[in-house]
KEDREN-345073 format. One record per residue: residue number from 1; x, y, z of N, C-alpha, C in turn. Coordinates in Angstrom, 3 decimals. Example, Ala and Ser with C-alpha at 12.3 -4.5 7.8 and 13.67 -1.06 7.14 Angstrom:
# KEDREN-345073
+-----+----------+----------+----------+----------+----------+----------+----------+----------+----------+
!  nr !     n_c1 !     n_c2 !     n_c3 !    ca_c1 !    ca_c2 !    ca_c3 !     c_c1 !     c_c2 !     c_c3 !
+-----+----------+----------+----------+----------+----------+----------+----------+----------+----------+
!   1 !   13.190 !   -5.690 !    7.800 !   12.300 !   -4.500 !    7.800 !   13.200 !   -3.300 !    7.800 !
!   2 !   12.850 !   -2.250 !    7.080 !   13.670 !   -1.060 !    7.140 !   12.900 !    0.030 !    7.870 !
+-----+----------+----------+----------+----------+----------+----------+----------+----------+----------+
//
This chain:
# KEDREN-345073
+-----+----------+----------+----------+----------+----------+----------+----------+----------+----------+
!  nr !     n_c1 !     n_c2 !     n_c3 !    ca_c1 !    ca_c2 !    ca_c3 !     c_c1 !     c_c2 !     c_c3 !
+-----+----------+----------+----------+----------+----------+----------+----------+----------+----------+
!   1 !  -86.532 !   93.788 ! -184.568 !  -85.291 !   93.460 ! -185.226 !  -84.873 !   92.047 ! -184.831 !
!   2 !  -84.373 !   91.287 ! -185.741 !  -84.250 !   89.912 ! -185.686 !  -82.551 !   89.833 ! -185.265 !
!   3 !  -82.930 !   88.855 ! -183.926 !  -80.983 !   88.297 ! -183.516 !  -80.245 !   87.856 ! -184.696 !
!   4 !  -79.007 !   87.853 ! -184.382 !  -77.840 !   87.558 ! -184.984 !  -77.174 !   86.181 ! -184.491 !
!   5 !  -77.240 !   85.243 ! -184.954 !  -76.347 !   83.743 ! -184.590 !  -74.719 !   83.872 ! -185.461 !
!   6 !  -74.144 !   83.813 ! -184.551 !  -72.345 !   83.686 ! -184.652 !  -71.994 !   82.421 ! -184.691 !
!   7 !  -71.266 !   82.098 ! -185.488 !  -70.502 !   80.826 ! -185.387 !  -69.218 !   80.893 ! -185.717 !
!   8 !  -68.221 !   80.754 ! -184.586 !  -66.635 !   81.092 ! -185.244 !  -65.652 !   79.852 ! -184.533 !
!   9 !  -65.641 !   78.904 ! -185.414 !  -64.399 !   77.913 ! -184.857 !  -63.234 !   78.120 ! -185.561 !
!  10 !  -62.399 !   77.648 ! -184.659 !  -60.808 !   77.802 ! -184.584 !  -59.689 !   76.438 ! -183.488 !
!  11 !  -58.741 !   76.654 ! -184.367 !  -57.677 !   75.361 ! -183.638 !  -57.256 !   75.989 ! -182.393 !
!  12 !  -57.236 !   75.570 ! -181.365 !  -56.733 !   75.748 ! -180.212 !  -55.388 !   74.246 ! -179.536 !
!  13 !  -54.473 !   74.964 ! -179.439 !  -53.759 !   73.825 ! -179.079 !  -54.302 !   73.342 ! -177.465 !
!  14 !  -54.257 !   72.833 ! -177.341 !  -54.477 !   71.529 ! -175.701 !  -53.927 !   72.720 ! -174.559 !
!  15 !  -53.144 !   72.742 ! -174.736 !  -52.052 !   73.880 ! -173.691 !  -52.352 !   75.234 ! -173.658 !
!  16 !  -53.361 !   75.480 ! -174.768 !  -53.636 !   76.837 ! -174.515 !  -55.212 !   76.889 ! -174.117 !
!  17 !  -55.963 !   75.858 ! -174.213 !  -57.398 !   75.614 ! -173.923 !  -57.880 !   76.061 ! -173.134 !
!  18 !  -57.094 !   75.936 ! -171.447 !  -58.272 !   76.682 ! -170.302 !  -57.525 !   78.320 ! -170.442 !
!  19 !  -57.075 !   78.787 ! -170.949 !  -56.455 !   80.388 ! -171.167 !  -57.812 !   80.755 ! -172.517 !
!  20 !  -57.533 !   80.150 ! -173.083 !  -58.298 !   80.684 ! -174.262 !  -60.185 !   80.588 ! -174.292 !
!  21 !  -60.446 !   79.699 ! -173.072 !  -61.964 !   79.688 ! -172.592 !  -62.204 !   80.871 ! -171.139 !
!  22 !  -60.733 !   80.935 ! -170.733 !  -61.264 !   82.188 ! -169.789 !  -61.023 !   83.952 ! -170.444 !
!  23 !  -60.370 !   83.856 ! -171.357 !  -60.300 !   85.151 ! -172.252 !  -61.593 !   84.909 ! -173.326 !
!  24 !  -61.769 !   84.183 ! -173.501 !  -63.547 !   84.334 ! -174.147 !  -64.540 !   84.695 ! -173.491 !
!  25 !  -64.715 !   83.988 ! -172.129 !  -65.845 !   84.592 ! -170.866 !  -65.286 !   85.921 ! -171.045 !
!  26 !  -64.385 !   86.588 ! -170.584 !  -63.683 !   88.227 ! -170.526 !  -64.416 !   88.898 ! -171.879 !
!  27 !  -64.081 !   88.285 ! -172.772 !  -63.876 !   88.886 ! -173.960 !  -65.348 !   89.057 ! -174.029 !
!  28 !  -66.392 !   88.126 ! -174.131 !  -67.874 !   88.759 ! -174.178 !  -68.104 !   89.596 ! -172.917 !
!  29 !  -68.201 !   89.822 ! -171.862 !  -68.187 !   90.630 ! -170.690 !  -67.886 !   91.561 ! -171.318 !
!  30 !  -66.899 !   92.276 ! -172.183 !  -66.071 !   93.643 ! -172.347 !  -66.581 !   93.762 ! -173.358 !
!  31 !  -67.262 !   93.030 ! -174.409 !  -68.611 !   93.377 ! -175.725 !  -69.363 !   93.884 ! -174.795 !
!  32 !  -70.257 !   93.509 ! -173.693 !  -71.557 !   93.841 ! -173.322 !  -71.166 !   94.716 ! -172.199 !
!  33 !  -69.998 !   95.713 ! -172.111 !  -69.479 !   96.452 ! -171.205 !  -70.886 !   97.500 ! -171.116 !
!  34 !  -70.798 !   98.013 ! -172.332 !  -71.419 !   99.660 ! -172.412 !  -72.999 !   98.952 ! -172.889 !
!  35 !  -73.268 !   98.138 ! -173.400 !  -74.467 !   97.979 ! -173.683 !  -74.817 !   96.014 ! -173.713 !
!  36 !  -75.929 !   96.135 ! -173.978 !  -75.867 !   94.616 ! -173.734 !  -75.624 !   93.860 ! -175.327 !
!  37 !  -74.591 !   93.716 ! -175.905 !  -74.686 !   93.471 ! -177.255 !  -74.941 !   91.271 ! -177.866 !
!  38 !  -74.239 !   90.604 ! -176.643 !  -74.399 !   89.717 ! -176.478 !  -75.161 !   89.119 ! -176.132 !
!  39 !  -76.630 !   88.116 ! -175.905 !  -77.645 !   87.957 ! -174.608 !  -77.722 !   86.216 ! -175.182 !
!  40 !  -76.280 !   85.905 ! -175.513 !  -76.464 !   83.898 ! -175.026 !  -75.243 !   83.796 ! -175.671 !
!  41 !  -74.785 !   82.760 ! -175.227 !  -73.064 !   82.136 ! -175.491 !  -72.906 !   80.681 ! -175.200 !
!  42 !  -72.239 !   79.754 ! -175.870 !  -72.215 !   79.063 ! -175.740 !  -70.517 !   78.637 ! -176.161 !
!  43 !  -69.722 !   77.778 ! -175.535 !  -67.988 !   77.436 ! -176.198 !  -68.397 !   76.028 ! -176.154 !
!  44 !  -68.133 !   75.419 ! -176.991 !  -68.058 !   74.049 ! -177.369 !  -67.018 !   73.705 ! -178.169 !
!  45 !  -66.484 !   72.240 ! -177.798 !  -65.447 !   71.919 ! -178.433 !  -66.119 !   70.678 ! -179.060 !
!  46 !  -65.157 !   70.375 ! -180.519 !  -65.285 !   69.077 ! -181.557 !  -65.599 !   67.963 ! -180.423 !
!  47 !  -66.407 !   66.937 ! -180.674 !  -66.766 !   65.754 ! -180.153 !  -65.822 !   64.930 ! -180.223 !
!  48 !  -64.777 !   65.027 ! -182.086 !  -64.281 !   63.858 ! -182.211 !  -62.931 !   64.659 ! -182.108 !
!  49 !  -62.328 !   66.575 ! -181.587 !  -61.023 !   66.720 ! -181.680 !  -61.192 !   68.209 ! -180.810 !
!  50 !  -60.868 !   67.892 ! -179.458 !  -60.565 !   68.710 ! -178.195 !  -60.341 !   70.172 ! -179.292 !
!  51 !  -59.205 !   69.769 ! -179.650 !  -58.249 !   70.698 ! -180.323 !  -59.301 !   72.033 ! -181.161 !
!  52 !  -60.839 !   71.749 ! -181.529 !  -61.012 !   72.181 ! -182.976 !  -62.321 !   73.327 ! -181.410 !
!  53 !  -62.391 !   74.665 ! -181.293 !  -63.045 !   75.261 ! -180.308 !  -64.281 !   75.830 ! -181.273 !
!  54 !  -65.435 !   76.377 ! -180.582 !  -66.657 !   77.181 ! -181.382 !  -67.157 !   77.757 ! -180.663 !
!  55 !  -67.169 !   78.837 ! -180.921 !  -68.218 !   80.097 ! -180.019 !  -69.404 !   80.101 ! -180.877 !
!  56 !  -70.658 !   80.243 ! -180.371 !  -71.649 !   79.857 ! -180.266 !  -72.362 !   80.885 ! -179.735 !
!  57 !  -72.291 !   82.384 ! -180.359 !  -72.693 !   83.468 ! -179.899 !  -74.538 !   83.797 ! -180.157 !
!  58 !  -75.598 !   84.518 ! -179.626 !  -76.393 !   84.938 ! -180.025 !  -76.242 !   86.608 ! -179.388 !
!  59 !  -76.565 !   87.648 ! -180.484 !  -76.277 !   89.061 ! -180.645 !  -77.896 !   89.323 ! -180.574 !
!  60 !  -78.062 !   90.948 ! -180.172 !  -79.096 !   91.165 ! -180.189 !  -79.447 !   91.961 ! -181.661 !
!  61 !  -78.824 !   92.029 ! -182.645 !  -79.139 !   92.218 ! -184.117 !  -77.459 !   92.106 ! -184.881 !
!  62 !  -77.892 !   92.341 ! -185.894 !  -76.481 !   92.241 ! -187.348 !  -75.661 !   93.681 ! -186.544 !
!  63 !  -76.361 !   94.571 ! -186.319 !  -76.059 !   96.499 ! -185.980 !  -74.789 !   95.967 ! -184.721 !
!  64 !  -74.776 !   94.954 ! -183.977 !  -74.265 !   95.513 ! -182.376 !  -73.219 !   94.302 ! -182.752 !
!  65 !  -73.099 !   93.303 ! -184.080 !  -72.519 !   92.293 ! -184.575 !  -70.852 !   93.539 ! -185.573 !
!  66 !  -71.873 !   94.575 ! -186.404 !  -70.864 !   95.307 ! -186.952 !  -70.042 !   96.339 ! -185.847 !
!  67 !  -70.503 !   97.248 ! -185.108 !  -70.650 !   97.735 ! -184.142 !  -69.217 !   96.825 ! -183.180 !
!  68 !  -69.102 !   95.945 ! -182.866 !  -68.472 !   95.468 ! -181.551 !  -67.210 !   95.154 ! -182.896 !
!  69 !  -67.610 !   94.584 ! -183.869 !  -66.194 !   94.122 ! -184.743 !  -65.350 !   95.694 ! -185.484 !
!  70 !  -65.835 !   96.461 ! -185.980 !  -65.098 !   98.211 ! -185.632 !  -64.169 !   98.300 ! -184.232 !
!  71 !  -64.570 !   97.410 ! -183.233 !  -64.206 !   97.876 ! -181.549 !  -63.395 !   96.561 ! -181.421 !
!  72 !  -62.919 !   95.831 ! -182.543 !  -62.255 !   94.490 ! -181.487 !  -61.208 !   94.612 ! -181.219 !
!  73 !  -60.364 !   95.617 ! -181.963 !  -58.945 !   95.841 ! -181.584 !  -58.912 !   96.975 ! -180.350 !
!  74 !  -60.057 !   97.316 ! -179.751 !  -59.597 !   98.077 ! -177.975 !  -60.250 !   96.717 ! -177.467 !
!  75 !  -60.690 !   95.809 ! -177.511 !  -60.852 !   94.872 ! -176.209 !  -59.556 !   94.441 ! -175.719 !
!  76 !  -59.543 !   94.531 ! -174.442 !  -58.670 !   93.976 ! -173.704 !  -57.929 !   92.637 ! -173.781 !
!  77 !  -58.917 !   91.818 ! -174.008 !  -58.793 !   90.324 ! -174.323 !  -58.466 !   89.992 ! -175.833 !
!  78 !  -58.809 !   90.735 ! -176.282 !  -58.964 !   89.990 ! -177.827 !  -57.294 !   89.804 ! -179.092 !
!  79 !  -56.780 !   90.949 ! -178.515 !  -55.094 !   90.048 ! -178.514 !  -54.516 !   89.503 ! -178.383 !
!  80 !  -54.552 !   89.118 ! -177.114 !  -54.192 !   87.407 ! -176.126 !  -55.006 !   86.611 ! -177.317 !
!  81 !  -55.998 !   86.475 ! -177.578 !  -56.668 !   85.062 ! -177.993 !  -56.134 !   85.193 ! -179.338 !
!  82 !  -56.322 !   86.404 ! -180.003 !  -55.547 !   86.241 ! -181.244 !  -54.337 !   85.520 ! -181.081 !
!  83 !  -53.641 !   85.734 ! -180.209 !  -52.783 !   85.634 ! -180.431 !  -52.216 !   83.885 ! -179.850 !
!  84 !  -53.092 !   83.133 ! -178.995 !  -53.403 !   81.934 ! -178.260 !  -53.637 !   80.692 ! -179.742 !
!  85 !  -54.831 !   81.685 ! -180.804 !  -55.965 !   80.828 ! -181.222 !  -54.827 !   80.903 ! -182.698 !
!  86 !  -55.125 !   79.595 ! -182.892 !  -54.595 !   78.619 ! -184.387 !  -55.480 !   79.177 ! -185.259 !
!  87 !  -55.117 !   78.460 ! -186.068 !  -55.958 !   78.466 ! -187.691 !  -57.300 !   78.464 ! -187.381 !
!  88 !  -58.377 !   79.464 ! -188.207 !  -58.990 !   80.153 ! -188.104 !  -60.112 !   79.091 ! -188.765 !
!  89 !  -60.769 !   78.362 ! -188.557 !  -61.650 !   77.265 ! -189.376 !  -62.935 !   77.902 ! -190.144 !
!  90 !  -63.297 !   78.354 ! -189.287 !  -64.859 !   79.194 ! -190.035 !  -65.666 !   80.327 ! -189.304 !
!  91 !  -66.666 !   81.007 ! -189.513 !  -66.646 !   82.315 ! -188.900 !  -67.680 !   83.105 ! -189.884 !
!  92 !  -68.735 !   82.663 ! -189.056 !  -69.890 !   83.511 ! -189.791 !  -71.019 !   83.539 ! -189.233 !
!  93 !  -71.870 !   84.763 ! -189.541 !  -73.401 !   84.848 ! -189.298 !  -74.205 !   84.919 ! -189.929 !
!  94 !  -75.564 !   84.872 ! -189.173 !  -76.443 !   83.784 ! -189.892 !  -78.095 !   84.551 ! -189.125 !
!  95 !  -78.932 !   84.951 ! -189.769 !  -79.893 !   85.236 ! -189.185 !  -81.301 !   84.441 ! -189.408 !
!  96 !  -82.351 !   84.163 ! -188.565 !  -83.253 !   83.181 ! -188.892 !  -84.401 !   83.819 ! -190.407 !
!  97 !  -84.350 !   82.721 ! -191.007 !  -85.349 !   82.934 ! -192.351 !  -86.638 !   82.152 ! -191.969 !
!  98 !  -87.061 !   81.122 ! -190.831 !  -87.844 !   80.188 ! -190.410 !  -87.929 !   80.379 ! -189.296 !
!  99 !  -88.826 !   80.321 ! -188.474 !  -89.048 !   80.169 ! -186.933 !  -90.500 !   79.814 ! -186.625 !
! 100 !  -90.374 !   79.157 ! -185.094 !  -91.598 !   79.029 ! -184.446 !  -92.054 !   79.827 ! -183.923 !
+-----+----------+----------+----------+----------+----------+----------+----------+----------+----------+
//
Protein backbone atom coordinates (compact mmCIF):
# COMPACT_ATOMS: atom_id res chain seq x y z
CA UNK A 1 0.00 0.00 0.00
CA UNK A 2 1.33 3.29 -1.13
CA UNK A 3 1.99 6.45 1.62
CA UNK A 4 -0.06 9.33 1.81
CA UNK A 5 1.73 13.03 1.47
CA UNK A 6 -0.30 15.86 3.44
CA UNK A 7 0.04 19.25 2.76
CA UNK A 8 -1.99 21.74 4.94
CA UNK A 9 -0.96 25.50 5.21
CA UNK A 10 -2.54 28.05 7.21
CA UNK A 11 -2.07 31.84 8.64
CA UNK A 12 -0.66 31.81 11.93
CA UNK A 13 -0.31 35.10 13.62
CA UNK A 14 3.53 35.82 15.03
CA UNK A 15 2.13 35.60 18.70
CA UNK A 16 0.64 32.50 18.34
CA UNK A 17 3.64 30.68 16.43
CA UNK A 18 5.67 28.88 19.19
CA UNK A 19 1.99 27.62 20.81
CA UNK A 20 0.83 26.50 17.58
CA UNK A 21 4.31 24.46 16.64
CA UNK A 22 4.18 22.83 20.09
CA UNK A 23 0.39 21.71 19.76
CA UNK A 24 1.35 20.25 16.33
CA UNK A 25 4.39 18.07 17.81
CA UNK A 26 1.31 16.97 20.51
CA UNK A 27 -1.11 16.78 17.99
CA UNK A 28 0.85 14.11 15.73
CA UNK A 29 2.04 12.15 18.98
CA UNK A 30 -1.87 11.69 19.88
CA UNK A 31 -2.51 10.52 15.86
CA UNK A 32 0.18 7.85 16.40
CA UNK A 33 -1.13 7.19 20.06
CA UNK A 34 -2.83 3.72 19.32
CA UNK A 35 -1.06 2.94 16.16
CA UNK A 36 1.64 4.35 14.16
CA UNK A 37 -0.44 6.41 11.61
CA UNK A 38 2.15 9.17 10.97
CA UNK A 39 6.01 7.93 10.12
CA UNK A 40 7.60 11.68 8.90
CA UNK A 41 6.66 15.35 9.62
CA UNK A 42 7.93 18.14 8.73
CA UNK A 43 6.49 22.29 9.93
CA UNK A 44 7.84 24.78 7.74
CA UNK A 45 7.15 28.24 7.46
CA UNK A 46 6.85 30.74 4.06
CA UNK A 47 10.47 31.89 3.17
CA UNK A 48 9.08 35.21 2.14
CA UNK A 49 6.04 35.39 5.27
CA UNK A 50 6.76 33.88 8.95
CA UNK A 51 3.08 34.34 9.21
CA UNK A 52 1.94 31.69 6.28
CA UNK A 53 2.76 27.77 8.46
CA UNK A 54 2.77 24.03 6.49
CA UNK A 55 2.64 20.71 7.83
CA UNK A 56 4.37 18.52 5.80
CA UNK A 57 2.94 15.20 6.88
CA UNK A 58 3.85 11.60 5.44
CA UNK A 59 0.92 8.83 6.54
CA UNK A 60 1.36 5.33 6.23
CA UNK A 61 -1.68 5.03 3.54
CA UNK A 62 -5.03 7.25 2.39
CA UNK A 63 -6.96 4.37 5.24
CA UNK A 64 -5.05 5.88 8.60
CA UNK A 65 -5.35 9.64 6.59
CA UNK A 66 -9.47 8.94 6.70
CA UNK A 67 -9.31 7.03 9.89
CA UNK A 68 -7.44 9.84 12.17
CA UNK A 69 -9.75 12.77 10.36
CA UNK A 70 -13.32 10.74 11.74
CA UNK A 71 -11.05 11.11 15.24
CA UNK A 72 -9.95 14.85 15.03
CA UNK A 73 -12.50 16.21 17.15
CA UNK A 74 -11.29 13.74 20.44
CA UNK A 75 -7.63 14.92 19.99
CA UNK A 76 -6.65 16.77 22.72
CA UNK A 77 -4.77 19.34 20.83
CA UNK A 78 -6.65 19.89 17.90
CA UNK A 79 -9.06 22.62 19.36
CA UNK A 80 -6.45 24.83 20.70
CA UNK A 81 -4.94 24.99 17.12
CA UNK A 82 -8.22 25.33 15.60
CA UNK A 83 -8.75 27.59 17.42
CA UNK A 84 -4.87 29.51 17.43
CA UNK A 85 -4.74 28.87 13.41
CA UNK A 86 -6.05 31.77 10.83
CA UNK A 87 -7.31 31.33 7.52
CA UNK A 88 -7.05 28.07 6.27
CA UNK A 89 -4.75 28.42 2.86
CA UNK A 90 -4.70 24.90 1.42
CA UNK A 91 -4.98 21.31 2.54
CA UNK A 92 -4.61 18.31 0.64
CA UNK A 93 -3.33 14.86 -0.28
CA UNK A 94 -1.52 13.57 -2.68
CA UNK A 95 -0.22 10.06 -3.36
CA UNK A 96 2.90 9.14 -5.60
CA UNK A 97 1.97 8.27 -9.45
CA UNK A 98 6.09 8.24 -10.22
CA UNK A 99 8.85 7.00 -8.14
CA UNK A 100 12.37 5.73 -7.93
Amino acid sequence: MSTCTEFAVFEVEEANLARVLALSESLFIEINAEQENIIAHEILVKTDNAEELCWHLTWVNIEAVEASSTKWSTYPSAAEIERLVGKKLYYGHFVGVIGK
